[in-house]
N, CA, C and O of each residue as an XYZ file, in Angstrom:
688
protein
N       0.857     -1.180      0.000
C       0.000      0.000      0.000
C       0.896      1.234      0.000
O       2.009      1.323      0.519
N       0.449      1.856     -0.445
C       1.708      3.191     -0.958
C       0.633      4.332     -0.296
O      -0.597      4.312     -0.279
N       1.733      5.484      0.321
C       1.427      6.716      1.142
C       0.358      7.124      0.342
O      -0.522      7.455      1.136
N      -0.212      7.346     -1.278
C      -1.300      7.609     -1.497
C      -2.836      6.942     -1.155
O      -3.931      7.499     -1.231
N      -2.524      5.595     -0.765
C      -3.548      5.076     -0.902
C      -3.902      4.371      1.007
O      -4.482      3.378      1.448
N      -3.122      5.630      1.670
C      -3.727      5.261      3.590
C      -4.842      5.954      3.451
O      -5.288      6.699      2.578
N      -5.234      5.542      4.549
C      -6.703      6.241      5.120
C      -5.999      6.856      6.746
O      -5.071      6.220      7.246
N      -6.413      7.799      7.273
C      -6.217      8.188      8.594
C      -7.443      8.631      9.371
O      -8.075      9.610      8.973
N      -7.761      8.062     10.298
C      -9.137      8.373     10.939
C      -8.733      8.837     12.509
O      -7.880      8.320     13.229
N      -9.341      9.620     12.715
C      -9.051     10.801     14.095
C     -10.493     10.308     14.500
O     -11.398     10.668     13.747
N     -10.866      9.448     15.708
C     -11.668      9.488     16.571
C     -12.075     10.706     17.461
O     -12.178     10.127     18.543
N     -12.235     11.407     17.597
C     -13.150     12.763     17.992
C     -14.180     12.776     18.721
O     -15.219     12.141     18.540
N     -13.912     13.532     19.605
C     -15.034     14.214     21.018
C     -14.160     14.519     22.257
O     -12.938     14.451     22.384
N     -15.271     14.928     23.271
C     -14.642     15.103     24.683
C     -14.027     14.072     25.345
O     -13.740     13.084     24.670
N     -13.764     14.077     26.485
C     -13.035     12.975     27.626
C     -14.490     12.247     27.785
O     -15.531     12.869     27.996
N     -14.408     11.035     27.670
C     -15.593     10.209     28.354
C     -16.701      9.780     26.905
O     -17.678      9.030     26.908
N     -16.323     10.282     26.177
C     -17.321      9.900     24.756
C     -17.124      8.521     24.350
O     -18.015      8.204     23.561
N     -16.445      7.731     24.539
C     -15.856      6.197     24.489
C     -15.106      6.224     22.766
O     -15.288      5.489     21.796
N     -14.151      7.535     22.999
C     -13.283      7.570     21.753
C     -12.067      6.413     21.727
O     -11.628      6.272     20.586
N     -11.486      5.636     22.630
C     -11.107      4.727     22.783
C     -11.117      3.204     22.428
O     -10.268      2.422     22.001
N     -12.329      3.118     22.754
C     -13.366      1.818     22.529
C     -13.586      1.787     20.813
O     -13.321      0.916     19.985
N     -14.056      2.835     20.714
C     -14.593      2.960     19.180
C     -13.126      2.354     18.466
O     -12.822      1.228     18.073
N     -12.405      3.622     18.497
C     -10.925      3.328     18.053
C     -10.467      2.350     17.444
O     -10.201      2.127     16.262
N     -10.354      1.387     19.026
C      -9.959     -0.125     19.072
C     -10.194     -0.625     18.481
O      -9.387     -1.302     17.844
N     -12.411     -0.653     18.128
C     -12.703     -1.378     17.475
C     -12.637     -1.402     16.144
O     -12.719     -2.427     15.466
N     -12.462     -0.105     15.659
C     -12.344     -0.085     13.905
C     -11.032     -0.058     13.466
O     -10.638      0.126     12.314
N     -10.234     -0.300     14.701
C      -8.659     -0.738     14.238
C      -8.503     -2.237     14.005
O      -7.743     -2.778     13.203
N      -9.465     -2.883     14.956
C      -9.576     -4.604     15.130
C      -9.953     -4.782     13.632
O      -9.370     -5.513     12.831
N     -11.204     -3.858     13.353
C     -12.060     -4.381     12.003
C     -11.318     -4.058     11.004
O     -11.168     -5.122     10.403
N     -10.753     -3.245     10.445
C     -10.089     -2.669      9.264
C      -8.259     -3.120      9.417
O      -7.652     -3.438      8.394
N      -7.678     -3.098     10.522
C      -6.193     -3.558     10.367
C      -5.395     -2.102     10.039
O      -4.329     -1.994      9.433
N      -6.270     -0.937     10.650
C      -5.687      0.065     10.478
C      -4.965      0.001     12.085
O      -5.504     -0.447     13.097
N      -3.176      0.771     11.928
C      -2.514      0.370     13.197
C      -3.595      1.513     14.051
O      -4.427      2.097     13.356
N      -3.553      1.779     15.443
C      -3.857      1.927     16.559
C      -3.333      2.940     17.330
O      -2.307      2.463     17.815
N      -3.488      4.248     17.771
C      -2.889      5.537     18.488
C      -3.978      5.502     19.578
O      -5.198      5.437     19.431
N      -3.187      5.564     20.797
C      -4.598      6.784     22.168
C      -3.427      8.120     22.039
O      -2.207      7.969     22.104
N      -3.952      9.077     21.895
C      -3.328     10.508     21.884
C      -3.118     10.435     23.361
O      -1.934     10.184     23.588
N      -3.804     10.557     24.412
C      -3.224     10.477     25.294
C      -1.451      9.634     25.643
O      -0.712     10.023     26.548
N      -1.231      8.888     25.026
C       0.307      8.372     25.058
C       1.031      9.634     24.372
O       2.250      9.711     24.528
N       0.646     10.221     23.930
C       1.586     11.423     23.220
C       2.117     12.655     23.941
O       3.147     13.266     23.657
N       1.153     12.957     25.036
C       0.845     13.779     25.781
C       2.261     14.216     26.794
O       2.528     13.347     27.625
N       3.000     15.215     26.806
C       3.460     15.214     27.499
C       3.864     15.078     28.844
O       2.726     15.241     29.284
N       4.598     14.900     29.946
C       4.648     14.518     31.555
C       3.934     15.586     32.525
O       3.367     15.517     33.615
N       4.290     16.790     31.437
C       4.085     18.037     32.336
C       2.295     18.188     31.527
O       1.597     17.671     32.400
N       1.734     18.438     30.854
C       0.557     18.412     30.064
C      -0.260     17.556     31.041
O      -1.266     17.988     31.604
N       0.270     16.214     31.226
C      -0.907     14.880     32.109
C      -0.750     15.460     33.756
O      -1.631     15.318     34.604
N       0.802     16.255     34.027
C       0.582     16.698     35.128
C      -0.831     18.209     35.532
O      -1.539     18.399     36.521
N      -0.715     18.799     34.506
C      -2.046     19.879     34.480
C      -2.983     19.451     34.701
O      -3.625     19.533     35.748
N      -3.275     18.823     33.583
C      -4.990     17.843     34.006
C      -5.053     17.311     35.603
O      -5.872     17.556     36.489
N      -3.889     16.513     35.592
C      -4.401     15.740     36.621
C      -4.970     16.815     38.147
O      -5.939     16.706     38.899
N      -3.817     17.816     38.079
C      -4.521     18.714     39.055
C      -5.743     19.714     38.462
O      -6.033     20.748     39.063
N      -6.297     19.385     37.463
C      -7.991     19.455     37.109
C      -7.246     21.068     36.486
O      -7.871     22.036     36.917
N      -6.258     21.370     35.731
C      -6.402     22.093     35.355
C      -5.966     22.344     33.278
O      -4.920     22.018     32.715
N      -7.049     22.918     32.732
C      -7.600     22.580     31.216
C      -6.047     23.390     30.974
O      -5.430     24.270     31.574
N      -5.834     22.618     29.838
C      -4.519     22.496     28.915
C      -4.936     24.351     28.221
O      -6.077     24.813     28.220
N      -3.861     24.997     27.779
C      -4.083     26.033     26.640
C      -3.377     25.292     25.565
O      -2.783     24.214     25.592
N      -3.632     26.294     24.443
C      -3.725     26.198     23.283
C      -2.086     25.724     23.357
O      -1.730     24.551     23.241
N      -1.318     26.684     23.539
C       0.462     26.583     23.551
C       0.621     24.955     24.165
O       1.406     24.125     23.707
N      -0.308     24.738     25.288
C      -0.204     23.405     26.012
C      -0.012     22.204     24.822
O       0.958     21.481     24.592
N      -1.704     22.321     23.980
C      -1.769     21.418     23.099
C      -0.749     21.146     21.964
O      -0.216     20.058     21.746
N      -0.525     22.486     21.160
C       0.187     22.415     20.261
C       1.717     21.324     19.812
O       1.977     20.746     18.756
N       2.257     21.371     20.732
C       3.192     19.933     20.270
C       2.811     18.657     20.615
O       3.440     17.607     20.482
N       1.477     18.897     21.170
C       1.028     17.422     21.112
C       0.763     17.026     19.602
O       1.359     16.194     18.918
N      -0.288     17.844     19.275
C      -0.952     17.787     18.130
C      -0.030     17.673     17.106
O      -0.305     17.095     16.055
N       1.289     18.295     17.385
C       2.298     18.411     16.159
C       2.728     16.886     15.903
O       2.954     16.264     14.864
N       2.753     16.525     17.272
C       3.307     15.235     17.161
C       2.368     13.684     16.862
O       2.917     12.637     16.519
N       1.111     13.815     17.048
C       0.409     13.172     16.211
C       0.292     13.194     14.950
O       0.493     12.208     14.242
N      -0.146     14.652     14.407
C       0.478     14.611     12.928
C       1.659     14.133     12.507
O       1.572     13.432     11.498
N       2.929     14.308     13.030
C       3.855     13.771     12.529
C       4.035     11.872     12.653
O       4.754     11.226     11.891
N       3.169     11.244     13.829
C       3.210      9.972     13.760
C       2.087      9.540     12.081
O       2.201      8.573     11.328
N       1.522     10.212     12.047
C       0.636      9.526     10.878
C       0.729     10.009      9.484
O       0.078      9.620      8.514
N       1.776     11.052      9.548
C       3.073     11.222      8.206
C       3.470      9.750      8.559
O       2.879      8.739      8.180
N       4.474      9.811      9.280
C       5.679      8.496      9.559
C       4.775      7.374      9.024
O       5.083      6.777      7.992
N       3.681      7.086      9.705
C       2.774      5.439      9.166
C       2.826      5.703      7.578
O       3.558      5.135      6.769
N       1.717      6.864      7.292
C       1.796      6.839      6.031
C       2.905      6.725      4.734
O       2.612      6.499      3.559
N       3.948      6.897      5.171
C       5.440      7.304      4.464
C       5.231      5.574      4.507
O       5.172      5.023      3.408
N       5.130      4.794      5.626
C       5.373      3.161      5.466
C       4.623      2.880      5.113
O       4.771      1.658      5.100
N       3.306      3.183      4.545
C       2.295      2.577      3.737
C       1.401      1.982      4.967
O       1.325      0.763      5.119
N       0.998      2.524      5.488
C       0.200      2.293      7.230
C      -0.857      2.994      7.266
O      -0.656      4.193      7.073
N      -2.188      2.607      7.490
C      -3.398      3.540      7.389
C      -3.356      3.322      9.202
O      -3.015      2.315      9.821
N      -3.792      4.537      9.693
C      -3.912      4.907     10.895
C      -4.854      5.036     11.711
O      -5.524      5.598     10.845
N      -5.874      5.035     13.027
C      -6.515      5.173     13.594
C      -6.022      5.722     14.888
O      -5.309      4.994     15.580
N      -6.343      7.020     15.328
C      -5.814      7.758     16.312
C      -7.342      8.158     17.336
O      -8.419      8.394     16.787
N      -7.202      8.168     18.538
C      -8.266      8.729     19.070
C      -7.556     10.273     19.389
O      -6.358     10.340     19.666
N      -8.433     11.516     19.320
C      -8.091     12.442     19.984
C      -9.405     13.406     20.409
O     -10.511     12.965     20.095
N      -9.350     14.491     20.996
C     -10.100     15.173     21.302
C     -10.753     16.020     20.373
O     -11.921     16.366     20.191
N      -9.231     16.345     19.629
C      -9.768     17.459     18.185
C     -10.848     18.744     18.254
O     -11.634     18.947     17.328
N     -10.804     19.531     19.371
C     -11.895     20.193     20.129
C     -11.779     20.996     19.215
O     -12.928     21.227     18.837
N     -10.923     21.691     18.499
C     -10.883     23.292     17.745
C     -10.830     22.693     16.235
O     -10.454     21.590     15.838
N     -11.274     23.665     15.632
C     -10.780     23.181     13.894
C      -9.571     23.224     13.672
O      -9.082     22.375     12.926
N      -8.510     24.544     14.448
C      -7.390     24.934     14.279
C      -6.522     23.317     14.460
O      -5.645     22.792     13.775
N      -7.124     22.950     15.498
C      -6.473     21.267     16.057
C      -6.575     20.043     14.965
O      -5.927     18.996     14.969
N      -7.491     20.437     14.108
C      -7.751     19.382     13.652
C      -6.756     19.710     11.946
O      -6.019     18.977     11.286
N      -7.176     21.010     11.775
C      -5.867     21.512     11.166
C      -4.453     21.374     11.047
O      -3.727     21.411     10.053
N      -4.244     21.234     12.066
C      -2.578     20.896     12.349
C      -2.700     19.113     12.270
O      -1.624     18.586     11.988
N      -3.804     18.199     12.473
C      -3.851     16.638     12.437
C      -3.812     16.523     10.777
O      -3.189     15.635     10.195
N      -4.437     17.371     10.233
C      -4.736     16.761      8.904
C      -3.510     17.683      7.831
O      -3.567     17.749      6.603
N      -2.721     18.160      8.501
C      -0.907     18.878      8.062
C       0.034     17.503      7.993
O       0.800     17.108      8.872
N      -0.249     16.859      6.651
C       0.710     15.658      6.355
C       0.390     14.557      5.960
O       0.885     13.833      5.096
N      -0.559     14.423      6.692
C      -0.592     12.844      5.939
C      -2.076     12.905      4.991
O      -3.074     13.519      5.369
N      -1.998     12.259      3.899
C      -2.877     12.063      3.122
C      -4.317     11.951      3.522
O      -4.101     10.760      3.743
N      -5.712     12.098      3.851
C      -6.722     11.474      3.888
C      -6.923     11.504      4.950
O      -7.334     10.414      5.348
N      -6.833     12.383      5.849
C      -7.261     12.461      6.920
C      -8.868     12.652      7.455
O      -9.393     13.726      7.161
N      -9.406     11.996      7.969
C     -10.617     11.803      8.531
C     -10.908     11.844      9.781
O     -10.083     11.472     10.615
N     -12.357     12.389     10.193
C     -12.949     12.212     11.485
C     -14.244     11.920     11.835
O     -15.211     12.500     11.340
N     -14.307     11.152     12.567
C     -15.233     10.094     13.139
C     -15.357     10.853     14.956
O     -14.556     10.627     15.862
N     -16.701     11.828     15.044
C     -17.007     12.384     15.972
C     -18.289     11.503     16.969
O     -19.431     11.147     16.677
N     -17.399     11.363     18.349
C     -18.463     10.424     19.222
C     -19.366     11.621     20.106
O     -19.132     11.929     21.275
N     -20.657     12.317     19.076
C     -21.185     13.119     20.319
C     -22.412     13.114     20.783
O     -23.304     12.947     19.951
N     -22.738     13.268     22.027
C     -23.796     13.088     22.767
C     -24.353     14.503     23.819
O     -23.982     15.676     23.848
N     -25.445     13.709     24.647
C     -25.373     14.619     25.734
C     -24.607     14.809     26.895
O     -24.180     13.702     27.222
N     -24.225     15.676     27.678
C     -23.559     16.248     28.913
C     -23.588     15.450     29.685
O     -22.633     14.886     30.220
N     -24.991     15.254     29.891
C     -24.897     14.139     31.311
C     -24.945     12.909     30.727
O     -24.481     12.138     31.567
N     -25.259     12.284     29.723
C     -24.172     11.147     30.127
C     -23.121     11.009     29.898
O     -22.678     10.027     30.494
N     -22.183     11.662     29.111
C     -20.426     11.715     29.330
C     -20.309     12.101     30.765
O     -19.319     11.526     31.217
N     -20.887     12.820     31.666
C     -20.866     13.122     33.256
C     -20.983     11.850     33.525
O     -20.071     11.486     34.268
N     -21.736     10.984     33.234
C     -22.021      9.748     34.019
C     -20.975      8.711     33.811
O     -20.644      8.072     34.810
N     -20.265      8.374     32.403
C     -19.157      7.777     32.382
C     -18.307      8.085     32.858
O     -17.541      7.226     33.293
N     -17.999      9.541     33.022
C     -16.501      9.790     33.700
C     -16.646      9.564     35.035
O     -15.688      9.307     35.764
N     -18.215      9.670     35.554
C     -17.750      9.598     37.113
C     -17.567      8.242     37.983
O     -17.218      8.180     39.161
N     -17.997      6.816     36.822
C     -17.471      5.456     37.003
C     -15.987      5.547     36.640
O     -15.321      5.085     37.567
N     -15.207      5.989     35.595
C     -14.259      5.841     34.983
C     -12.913      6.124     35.972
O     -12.622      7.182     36.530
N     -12.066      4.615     36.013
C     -11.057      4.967     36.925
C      -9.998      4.923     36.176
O     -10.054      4.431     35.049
N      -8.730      5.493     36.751
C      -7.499      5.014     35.945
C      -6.803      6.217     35.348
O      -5.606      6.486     35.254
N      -7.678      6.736     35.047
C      -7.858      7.898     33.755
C      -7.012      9.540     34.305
O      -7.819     10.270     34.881
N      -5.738     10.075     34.204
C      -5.956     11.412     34.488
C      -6.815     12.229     33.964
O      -6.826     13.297     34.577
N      -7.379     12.197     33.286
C      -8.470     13.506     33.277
C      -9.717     13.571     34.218
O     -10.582     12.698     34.283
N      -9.688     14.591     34.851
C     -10.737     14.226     36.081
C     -12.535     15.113     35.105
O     -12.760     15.917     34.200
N     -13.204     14.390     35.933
C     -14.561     14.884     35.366
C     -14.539     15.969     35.289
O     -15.071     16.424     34.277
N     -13.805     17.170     36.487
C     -14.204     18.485     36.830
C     -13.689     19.201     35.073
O     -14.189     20.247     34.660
N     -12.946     18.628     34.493
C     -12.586     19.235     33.256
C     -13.487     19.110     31.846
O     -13.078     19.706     30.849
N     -14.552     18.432     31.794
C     -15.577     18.440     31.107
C     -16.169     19.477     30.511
O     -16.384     19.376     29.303
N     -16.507     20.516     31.111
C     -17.461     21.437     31.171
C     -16.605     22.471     30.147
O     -17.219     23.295     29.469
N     -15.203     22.364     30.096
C     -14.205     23.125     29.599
C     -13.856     22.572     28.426
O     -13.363     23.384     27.644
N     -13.953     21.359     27.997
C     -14.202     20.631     26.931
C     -15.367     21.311     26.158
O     -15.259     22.218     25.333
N     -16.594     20.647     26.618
C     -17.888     21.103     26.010
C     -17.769     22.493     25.151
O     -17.990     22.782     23.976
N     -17.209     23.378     26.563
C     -17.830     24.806     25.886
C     -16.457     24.740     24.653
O     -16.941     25.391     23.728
N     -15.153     24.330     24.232
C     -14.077     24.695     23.558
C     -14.652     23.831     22.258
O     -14.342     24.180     21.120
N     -15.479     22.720     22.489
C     -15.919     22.366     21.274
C     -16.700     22.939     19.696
O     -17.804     23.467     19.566
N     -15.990     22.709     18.958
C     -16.287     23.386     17.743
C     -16.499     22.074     16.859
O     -15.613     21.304     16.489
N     -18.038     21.976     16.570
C     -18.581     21.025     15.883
C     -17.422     20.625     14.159
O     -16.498     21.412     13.954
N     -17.609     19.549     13.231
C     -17.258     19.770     12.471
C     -17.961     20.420     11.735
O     -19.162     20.665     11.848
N     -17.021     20.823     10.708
C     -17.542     21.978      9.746
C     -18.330     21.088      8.285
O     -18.685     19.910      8.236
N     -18.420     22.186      7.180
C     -19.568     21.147      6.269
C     -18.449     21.605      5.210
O     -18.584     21.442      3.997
N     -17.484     22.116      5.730
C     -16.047     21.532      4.547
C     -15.060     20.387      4.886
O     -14.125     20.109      4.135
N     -15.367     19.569      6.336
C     -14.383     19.119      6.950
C     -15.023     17.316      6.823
O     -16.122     16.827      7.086
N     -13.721     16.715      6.296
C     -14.300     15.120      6.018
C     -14.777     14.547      7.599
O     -14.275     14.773      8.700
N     -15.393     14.114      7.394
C     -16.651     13.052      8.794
C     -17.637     13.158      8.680
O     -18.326     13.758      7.855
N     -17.992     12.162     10.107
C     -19.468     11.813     10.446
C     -19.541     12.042     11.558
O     -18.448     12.143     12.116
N     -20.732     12.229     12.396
C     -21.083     12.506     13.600
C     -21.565     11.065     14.179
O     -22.467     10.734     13.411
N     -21.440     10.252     14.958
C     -22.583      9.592     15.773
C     -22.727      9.671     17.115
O     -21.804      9.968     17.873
N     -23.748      9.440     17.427
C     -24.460      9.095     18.634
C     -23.962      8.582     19.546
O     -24.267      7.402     19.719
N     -23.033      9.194     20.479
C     -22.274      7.902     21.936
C     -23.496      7.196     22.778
O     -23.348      6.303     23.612
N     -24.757      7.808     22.368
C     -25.691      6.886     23.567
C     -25.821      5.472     22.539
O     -26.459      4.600     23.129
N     -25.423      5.088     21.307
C     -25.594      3.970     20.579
C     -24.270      2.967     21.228
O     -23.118      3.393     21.311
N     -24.594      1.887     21.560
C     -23.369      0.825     21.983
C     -22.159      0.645     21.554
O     -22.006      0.988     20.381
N     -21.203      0.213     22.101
C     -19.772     -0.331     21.405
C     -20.007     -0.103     20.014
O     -19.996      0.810     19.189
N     -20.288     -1.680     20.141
C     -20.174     -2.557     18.583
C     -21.132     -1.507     17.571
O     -20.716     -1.208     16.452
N     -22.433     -0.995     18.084
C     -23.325     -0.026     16.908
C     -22.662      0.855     16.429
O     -22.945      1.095     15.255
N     -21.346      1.854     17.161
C     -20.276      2.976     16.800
C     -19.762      1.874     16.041
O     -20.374      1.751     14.981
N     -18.929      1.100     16.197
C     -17.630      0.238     15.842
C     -18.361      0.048     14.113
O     -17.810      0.266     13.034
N     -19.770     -0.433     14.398
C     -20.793     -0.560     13.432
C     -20.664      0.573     11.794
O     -20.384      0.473     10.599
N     -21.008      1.395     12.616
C     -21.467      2.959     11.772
C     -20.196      3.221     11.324
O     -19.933      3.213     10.121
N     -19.337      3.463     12.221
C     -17.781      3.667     11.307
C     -17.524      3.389     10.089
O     -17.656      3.937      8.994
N     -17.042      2.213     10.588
C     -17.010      1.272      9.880
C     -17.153      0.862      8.642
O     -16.327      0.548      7.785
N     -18.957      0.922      8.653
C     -19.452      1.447      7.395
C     -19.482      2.872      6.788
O     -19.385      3.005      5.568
N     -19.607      3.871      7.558
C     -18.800      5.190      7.279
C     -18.096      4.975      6.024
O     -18.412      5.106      4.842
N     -16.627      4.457      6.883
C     -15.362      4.135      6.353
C     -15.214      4.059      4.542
O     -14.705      4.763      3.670
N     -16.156      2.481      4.619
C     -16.487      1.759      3.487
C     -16.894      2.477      2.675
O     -16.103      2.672      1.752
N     -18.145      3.150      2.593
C     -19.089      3.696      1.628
C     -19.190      5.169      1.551
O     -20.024      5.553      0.731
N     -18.527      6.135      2.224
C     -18.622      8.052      2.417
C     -17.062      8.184      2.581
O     -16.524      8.966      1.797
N     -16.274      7.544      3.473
C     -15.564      8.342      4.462
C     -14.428      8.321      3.266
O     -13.355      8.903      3.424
């Protein structure tokens, strides 16, 4: 497969949308390799959050640089990609889709309270719930020039993993 012919898909939404899960699963289904943006994240960046305090823009920026640059690198090896990220700003998603061919997004969005309700089972995780609300409001829907789809996080695993999927196949 040659760098023209990857696909790159950016899983998209807030903390708690089950951008993860989805991920996984349309990496399992398709054999596209596998990113959590969170591994990218710098020591000092996971240290902010964790004391519940929201990243700035300067914060994000070499994250983001550096996801883009992992899915140049796949693509250069002929590697179609699946990354989860937050992608809250267009500007963000801008700098994801700076390099590699075909970049796509696959947005998990719902209502407030129940991403409130997953995060407040959800252990493990530095991002604490209290940072939600700061998410929400920084969110900037996709645009109707920008490749994706929207679905529904109140639909199950496998129904996202589902819709992608087919997304993927037949639009994306």
């Amino acid at each position: 497969m040659s760098a023209r012919s990857t696909r790159h898909v950016v899983v998209m939404g807030v903390s708690g949308s089950g951008k993860t899960t989805v991920a996984q699963g349309v990496a399992d289904a398709t054999g596209f390799e596998f990113a959590e943006a969170d591994a990218f994240h710098s020591p000092e960046n996971i240290a902010t959050m964790e004391r519940g305090i929201a990243l700035t823009d300067a914060d994000r920026w070499p994250w983001l640089t550096a996801l883009a640059e992992w899915m140049t690198a796949r693509s250069a090896a002929g590697a179609s990609t699946i990354i989860t990220c937050s992608a809250l700003k267009r500007t963000y998603r801008d700098v994801l889709r700076d390099g590699a061919p075909s970049v796509t997004f696959v947005h998990l969005d719902g209502p407030a309270e129940v991403i409130r309700e997953r995060l407040s089972v959800r252990e493990g995780h530095f991002m604490p719930a209290s940072l939600l609300q700061s998410q929400i409001d920084t969110l900037e829907p996709l645009g109707d020039d920008e490749e994706g789809v929207v679905l529904d996080l109140r639909r199950s695993p496998d129904e996202l993993i589902r819709d992608a999927v087919d997304w993927l196949e037949h639009d994306g």
